[in-house]
TIKE-591703 format. One record per atom (N, C-alpha, C): x, y, z; residue in three letters. Coordinates in steps of 0.001 Angstrom, whole numbers, plus 500000, padded with zeros to 6 digits. Example, Ala and Ser with C-alpha at 12.3 -4.5 7.8 and 13.67 -1.06 7.14 Angstrom:
# residues 2
513190494310507800ALA;512300495500507800ALA;513200496700507800ALA;512850497750507080SER;513670498940507140SER;512900500030507870SER;
***
This chain:
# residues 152
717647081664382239UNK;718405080441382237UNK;719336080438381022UNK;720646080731381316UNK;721489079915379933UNK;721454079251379673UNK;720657078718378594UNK;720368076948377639UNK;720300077119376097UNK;721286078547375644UNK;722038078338374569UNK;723374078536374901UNK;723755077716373817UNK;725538077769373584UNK;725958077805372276UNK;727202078773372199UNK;727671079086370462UNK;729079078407370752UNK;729089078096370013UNK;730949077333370424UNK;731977077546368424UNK;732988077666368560UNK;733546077337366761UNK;734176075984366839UNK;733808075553365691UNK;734754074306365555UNK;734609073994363917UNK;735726073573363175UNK;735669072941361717UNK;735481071731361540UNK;734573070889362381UNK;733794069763362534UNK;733011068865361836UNK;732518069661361495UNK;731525069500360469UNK;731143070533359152UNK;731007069560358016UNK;730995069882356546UNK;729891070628356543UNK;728759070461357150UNK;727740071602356636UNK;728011072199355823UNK;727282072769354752UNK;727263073781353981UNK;726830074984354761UNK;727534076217354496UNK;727330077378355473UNK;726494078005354810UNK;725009077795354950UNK;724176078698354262UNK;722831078815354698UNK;721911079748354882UNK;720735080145355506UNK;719774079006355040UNK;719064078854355828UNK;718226077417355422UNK;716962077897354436UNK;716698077211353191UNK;715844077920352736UNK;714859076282352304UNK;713657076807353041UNK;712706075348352543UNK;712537075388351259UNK;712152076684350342UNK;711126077308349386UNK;712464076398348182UNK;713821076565348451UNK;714462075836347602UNK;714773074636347768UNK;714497073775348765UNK;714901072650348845UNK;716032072146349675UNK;716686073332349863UNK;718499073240350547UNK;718025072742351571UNK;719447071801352188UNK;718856071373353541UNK;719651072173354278UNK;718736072237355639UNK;719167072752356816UNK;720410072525357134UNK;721272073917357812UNK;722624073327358395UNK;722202072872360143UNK;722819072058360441UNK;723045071385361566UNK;723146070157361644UNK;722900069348360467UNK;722759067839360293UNK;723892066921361212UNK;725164067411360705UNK;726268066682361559UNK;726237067267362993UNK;726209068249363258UNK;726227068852364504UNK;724911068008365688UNK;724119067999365364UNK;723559066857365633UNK;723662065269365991UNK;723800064742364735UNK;724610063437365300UNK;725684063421365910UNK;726204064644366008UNK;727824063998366795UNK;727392064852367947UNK;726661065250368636UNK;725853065443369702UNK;725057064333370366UNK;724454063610369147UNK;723860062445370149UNK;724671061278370678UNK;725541061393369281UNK;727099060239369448UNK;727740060652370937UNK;727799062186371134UNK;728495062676372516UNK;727796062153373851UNK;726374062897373529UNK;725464062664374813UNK;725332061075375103UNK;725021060368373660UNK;724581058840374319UNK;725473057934375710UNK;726416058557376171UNK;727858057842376878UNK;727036059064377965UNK;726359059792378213UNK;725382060251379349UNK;724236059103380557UNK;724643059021381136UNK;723464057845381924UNK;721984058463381843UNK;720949058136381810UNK;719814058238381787UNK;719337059263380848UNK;719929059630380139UNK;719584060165378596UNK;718855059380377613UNK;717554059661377099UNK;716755058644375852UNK;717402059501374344UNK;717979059384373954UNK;718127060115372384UNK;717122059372371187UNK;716599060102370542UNK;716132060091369359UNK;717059060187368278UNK;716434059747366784UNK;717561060658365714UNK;717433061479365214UNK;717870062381364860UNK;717564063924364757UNK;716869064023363367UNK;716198065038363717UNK;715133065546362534UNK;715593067137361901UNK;714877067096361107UNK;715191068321360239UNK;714034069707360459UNK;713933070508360643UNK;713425071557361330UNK;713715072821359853UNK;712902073535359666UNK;712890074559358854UNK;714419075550358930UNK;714239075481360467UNK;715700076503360892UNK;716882075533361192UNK;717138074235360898UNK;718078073545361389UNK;717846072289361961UNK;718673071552362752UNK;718112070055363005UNK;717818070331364590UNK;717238069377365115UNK;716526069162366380UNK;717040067671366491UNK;717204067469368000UNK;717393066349368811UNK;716864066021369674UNK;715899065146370233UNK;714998064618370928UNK;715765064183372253UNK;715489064599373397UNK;716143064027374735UNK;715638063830375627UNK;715140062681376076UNK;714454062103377385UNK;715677062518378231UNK;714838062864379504UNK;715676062879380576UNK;714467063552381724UNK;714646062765383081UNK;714268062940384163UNK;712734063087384043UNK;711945062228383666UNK;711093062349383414UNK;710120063355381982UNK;710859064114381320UNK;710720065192380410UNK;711038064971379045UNK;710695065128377998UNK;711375065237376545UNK;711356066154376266UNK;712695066916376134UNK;713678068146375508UNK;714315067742374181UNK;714102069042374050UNK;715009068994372664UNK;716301069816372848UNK;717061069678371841UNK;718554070616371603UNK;718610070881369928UNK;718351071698369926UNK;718437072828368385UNK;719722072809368132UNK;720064072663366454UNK;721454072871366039UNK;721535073401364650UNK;721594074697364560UNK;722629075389363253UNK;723662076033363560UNK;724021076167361986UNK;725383077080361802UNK;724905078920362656UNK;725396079001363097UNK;725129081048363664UNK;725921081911362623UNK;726417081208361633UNK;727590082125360569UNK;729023082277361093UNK;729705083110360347UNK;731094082967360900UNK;731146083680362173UNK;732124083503362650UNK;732360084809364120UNK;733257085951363045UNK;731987086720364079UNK;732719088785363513UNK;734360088405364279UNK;734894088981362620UNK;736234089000362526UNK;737097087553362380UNK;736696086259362481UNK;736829085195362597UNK;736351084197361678UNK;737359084279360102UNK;736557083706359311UNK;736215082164359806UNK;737147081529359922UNK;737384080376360157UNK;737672079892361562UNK;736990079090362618UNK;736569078528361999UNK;734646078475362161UNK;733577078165361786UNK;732517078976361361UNK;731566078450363097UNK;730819079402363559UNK;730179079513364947UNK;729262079133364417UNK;728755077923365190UNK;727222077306365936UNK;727113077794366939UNK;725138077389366991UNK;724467077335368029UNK;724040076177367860UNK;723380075693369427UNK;722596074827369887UNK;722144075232371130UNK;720829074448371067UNK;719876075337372501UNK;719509074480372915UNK;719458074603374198UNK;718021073416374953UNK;716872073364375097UNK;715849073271375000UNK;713922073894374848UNK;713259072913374994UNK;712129072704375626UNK;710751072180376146UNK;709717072712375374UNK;708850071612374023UNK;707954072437373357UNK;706535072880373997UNK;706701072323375148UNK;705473072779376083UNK;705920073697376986UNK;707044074015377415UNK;707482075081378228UNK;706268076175378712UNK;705907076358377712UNK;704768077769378623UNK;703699076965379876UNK;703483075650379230UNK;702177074943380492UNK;703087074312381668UNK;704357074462381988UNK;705156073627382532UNK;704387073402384143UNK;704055074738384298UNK;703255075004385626UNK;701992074371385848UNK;701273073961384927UNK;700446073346385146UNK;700652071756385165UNK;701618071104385006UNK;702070069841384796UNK;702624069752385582UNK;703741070744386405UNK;704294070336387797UNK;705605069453387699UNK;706023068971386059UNK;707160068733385864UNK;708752069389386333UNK;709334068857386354UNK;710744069705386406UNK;711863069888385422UNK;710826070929384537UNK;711395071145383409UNK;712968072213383749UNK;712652072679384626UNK;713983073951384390UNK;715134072915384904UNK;715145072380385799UNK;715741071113386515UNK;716946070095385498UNK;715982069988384472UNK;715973068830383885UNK;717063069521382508UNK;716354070778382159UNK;717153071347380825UNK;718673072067381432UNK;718637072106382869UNK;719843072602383273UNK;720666071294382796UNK;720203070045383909UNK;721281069031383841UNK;720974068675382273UNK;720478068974381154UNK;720887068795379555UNK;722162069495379449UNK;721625071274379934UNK;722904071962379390UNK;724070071350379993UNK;724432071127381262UNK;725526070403381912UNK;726350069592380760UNK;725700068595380597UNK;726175067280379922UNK;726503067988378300UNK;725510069361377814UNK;725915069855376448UNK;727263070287376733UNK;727439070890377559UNK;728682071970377960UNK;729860070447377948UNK;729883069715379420UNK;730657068769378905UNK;731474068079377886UNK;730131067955377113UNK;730618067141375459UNK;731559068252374357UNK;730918069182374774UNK;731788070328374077UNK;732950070349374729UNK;733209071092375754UNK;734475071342376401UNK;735244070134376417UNK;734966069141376296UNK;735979067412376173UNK;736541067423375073UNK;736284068004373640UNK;736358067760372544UNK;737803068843372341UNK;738831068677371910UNK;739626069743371533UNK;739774070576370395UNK;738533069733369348UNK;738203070652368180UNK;737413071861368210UNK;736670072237369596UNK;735639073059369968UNK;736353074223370343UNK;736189075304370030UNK;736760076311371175UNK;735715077444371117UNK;736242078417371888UNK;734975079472372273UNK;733593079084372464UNK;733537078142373611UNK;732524078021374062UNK;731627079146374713UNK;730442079673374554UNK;729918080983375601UNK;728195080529375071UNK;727874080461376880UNK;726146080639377030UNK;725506081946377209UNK;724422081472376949UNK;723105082802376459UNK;721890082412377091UNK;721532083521377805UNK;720153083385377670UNK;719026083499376367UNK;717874082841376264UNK;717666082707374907UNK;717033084172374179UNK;716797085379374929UNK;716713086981375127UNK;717642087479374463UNK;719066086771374865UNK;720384087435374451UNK;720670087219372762UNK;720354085893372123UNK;720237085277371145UNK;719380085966370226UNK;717986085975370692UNK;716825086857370020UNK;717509087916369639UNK;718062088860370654UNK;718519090309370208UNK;719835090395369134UNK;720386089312369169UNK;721601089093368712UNK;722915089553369241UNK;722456089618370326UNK;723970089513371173UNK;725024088880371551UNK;725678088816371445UNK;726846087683371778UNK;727967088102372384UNK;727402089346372937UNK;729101090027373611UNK;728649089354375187UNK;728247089031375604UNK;727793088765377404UNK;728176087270377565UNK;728575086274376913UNK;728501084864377002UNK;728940084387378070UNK;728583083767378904UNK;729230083623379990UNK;729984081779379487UNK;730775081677380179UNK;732048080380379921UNK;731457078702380126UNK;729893078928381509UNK;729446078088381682UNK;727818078122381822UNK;727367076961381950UNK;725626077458381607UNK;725053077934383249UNK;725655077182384485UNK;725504077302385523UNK;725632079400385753UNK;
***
């Protein structure tokens, strides 16, 4: 399932730097976040939370269709060859995902129509460009040459 997306945009101030708990720095994704929930909230049947801070970046809480998902947000660093302007990620994820089968929910269902409405809010925005989805395999390995344009 593609339910990451890297997109560039000079959006947000973040500080561009690896998140380190042991010093105190905070996580990058803070704005990327709120102006994600600011995007999604104008979504019908979306519950948003306010985003929290996560070791690797911020997290966003999302009711929808019966389910609470989250959407992950840091900086990914600059794009190779592309100083400016600096590439995020954000993902979609279910922290129960592995028992989904035993609950009978419709989790894959549910994080598609997230990514939908992620993709949306991005592609509306004209500060965003190079939008491209991943499977979350592709990400792990660090790939980013395969992105496809939409999450579908």
């Amino acid at each position: 399932m593609l339910d990451h997306v890297t997109f560039q945009t000079a959006l947000f101030d973040d500080e561009l730097h690896e998140p380190d708990v042991d010093s105190g720095m905070e996580p990058t994704g803070r704005e990327l976040a709120g102006w994600l929930k600011e995007r999604l909230s104008e979504v019908p049947g979306l519950r948003l939370d306010e985003p929290i801070a996560e070791d690797w970046g911020w997290c966003l809480r999302v009711g929808t269709q019966g389910v609470d998902l989250y959407v992950g947000c840091h900086c990914d660093g600059d794009a190779e060859g592309d100083p400016v302007p600096p590439r995020w990620l954000a993902f979609v994820f279910c922290d129960w995902e592995p028992f989904k089968r035993f609950f009978h929910r419709p989790v894959d269902g549910a994080k598609q129509a997230l990514a939908r409405s992620l993709h949306e809010a991005l592609r509306s925005c004209d500060a965003v460009c190079n939008v491209r989805w991943y499977e979350k395999s592709q990400i792990d390995a660090g790939d980013r040459r395969q992105g496809k344009e939409q999450p579908d």
